[in-house]
Each structure stands twice: as C-alpha cells, then as structure tokens.
C-alpha positions in Angstrom: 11.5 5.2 -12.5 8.0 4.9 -10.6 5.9 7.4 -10.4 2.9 7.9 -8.3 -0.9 8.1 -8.8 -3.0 10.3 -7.0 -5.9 7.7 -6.9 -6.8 4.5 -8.2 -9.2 6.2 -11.2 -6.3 8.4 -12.5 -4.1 5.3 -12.9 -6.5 3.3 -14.8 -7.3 6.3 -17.3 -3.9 6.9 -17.8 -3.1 3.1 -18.5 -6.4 2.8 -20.9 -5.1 6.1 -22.4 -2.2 4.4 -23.3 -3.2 0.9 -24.0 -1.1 -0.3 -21.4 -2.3 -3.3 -19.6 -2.0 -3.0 -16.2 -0.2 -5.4 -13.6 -1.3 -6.0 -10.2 1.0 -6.7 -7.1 -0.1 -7.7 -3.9 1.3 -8.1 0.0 -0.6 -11.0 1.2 0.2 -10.0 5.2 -0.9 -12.6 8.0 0.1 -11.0 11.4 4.2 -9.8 10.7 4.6 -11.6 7.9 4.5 -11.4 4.6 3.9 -14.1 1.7 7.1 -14.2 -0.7 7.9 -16.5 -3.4 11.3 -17.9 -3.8 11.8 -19.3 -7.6 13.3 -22.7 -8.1 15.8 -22.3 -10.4 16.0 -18.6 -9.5 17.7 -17.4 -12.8 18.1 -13.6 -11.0 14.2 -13.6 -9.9 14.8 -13.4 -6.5 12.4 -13.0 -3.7 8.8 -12.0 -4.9 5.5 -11.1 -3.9 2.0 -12.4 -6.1 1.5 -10.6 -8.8 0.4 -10.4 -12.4 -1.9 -9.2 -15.3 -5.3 -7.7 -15.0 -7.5 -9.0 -17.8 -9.6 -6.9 -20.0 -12.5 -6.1 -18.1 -11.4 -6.9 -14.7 -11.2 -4.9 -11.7 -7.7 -4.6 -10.4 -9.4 -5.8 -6.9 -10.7 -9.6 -8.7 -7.5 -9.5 -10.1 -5.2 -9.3 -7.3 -7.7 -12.6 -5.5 -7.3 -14.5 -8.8 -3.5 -14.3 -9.1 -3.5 -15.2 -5.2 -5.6 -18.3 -6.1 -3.4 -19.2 -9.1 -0.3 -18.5 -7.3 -0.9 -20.1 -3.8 -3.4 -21.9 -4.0 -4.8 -19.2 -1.2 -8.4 -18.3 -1.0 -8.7 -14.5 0.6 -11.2 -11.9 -0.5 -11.7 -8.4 -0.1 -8.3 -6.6 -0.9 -7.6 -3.6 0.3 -6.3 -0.9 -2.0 -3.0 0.7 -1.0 -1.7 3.0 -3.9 -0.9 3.2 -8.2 1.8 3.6 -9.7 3.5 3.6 -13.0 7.0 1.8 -13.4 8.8 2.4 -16.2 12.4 0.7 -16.8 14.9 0.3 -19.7 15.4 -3.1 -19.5 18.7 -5.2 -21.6 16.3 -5.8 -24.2 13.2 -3.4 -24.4 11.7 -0.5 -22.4 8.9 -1.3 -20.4 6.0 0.5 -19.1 3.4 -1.0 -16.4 0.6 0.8 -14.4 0.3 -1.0 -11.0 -2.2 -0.7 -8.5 -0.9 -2.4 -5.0 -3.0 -4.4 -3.0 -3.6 -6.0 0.7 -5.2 -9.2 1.6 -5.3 -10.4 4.9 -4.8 -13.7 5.9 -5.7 -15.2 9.4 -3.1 -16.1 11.7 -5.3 -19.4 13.2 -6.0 -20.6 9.6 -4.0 -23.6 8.8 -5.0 -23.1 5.1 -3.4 -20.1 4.7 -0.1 -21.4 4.6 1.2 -21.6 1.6 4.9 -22.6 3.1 6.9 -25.6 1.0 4.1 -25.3 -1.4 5.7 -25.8 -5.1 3.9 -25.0 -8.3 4.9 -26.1 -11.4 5.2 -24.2 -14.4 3.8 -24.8 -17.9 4.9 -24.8 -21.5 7.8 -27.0 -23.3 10.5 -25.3 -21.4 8.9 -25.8 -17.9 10.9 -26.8 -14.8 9.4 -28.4 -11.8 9.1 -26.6 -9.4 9.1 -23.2 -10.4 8.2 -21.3 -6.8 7.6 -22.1 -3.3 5.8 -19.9 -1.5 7.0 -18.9 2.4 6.0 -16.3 5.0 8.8 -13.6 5.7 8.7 -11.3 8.7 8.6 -8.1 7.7 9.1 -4.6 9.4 6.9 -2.4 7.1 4.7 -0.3 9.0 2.6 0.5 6.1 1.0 -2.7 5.4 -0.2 -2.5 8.9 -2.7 0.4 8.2 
C-alpha cells in the first residue's frame, strides 16, 4: 500500500516518529529518457531506478546525489523534490515499512559523461557476482517528470 505525504516535512516526522529509516528513489531524466538499471543475474529484480538509504543526518536531497554517484558513477547536483510517500508491503518473509521521498536530477543531453549505458558495477561481499547492474537510458512517456 502507498500512501501519500502532504509535504516533504510531514514525511520525515512521521518516519523519525517511527524510527523508520527512510529510503530515497530517484528519476535521473536526460531529455525523454530515463536512467534504469537492469540487474545481472536478475533473480526477479527487474528494471530499476537509483535508489537507497538516507543516513542518519542526511538530507534526503544529498542522499539522492550520493546514491547517483555510487550507483552510476554520475555526477548531477541539485535534485528536485517531487513527492513522499510511505510504502508498506507484506513481503514472503516480513512486513516492511519505508518512508520515500522521490527525487529528479537532470542530466544534460550534450554531456557525454552522463551516460551511464553498458556501465557494470560489481557488487561486494563473499556472495558477490560480477556484474551486478548495468545502467541504460529508457524512453519514457511520463509527463510528470517533465515538470
């Protein structure tokens, strides 16, 4: 179920209120398209956008440019807030909870750095697999990151 915040400041008192750590997602839009990650193996991931944990004492906004960086490799600044909400889900093995602002960054169309396509990034830990992601630019139709 998601459920919708009426701004940014309700969502973060109702996630510190809760001592829920909040989660970040983020359409990195360059013209049309939109930055997607395809996971390598997929293992029922699918198709996803950057995203991840705020840390304690970061602002959703530094956040959002630090998972980019970590993620891509991409260096945008200046996100643009878009809307909070709360997803909640009963999942096969727990319920979970998560209080998400959702974020735009803008990436130029003429800037050969920003992208991110064949780009692979390895994961970590003893049960890594190489690559885990590649990152690609999908067109998109959504009217709403255009504002």
């Amino acid at each position: 179920m998601i459920t919708f915040y009426g701004t940014q400041a309700q969502a973060r008192a109702d996630a510190a209120a809760r001592s829920l750590r909040e989660k970040v997602l983020c359409f990195v839009v360059r013209e049309r398209e939109l930055l997607v990650f395809d996971h390598v193996p997929d293992g029922g991931a699918g198709v996803q956008v950057v995203a991840g944990g705020v840390e304690a004492a970061e602002a959703p906004e530094a956040a959002a440019v630090r998972e980019l960086r970590e993620e891509s490799g991409l260096q945008l600044s200046k996100p643009q807030y878009l809307c909070s909400y709360l997803w909640e889900a009963q999942l096969p093995h727990r319920f979970t909870r998560i209080p998400t602002p959702l974020l735009r960054l803008i990436a130029s169309p003429t800037n050969g750095s920003t992208t991110p396509t064949g780009i692979c990034f390895p994961s970590t830990g003893p049960t890594s697999q190489t690559p885990s992601w590649t990152g690609r630019w999908m067109r998109h139709c959504l009217t709403s990151l255009d504002i």
